[in-house]
N, C-alpha and C positions, 0 to 999 in steps of 0.2 A: 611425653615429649622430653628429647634430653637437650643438652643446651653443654658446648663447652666452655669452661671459663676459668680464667686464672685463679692459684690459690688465693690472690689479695681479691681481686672479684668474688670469688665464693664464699670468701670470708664475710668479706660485706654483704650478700644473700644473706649470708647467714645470720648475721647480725641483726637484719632488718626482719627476718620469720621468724626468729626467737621469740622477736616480742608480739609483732602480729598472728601468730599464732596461739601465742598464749601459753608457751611452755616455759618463757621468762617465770610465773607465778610460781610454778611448780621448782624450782631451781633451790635445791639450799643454795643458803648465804656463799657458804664457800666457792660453792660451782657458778653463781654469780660475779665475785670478786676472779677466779679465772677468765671470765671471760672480758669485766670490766678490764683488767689488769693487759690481755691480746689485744683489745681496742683500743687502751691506750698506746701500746708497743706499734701498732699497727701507724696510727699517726705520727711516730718518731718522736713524740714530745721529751722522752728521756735519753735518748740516742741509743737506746734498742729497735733494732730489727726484727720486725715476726718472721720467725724463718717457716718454713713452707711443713716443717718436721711439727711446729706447734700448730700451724693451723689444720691437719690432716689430722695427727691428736683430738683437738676439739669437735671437729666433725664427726668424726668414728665414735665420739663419747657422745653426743647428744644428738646425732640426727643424721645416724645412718643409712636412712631407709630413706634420705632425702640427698645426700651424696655420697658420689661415688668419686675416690681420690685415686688417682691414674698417674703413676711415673714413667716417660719414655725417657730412653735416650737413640738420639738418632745417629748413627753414621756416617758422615758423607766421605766415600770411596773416592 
């Protein structure tokens, strides 16, 4: 089944099957603190914005075979 969903939706997927999955365990510390560090960004709390460039990063590194990131741009004539 595939499902469309915005980068900041996917991310949150993502966020939430890292650890239900159980590949959170398997994470060095560093690749850990990357992804604490987009979660935080994600919330705004430092007035960074996760741009769409970092969360497509993170998914292509840790769980590729789980998404698939898609850039359009469309036209209107």
């Amino acid at each position: 089944m595939e499902k469309q969903l915005t980068p900041g939706e996917a991310f949150a997927d993502f966020l939430r099957w890292v650890h239900e999955s159980g590949t959170w365990g398997n994470l060095e510390i560093k690749e850990r603190n990357r992804i604490i560090t987009a979660r935080r960004d994600a919330a705004g709390k430092r007035g960074i914005v996760l741009q769409n460039t970092r969360i497509k990063s993170i998914l292509n590194d840790y769980a590729p075979d789980r998404y698939e990131f898609r850039e359009t741009v469309i036209l209107k004539d």
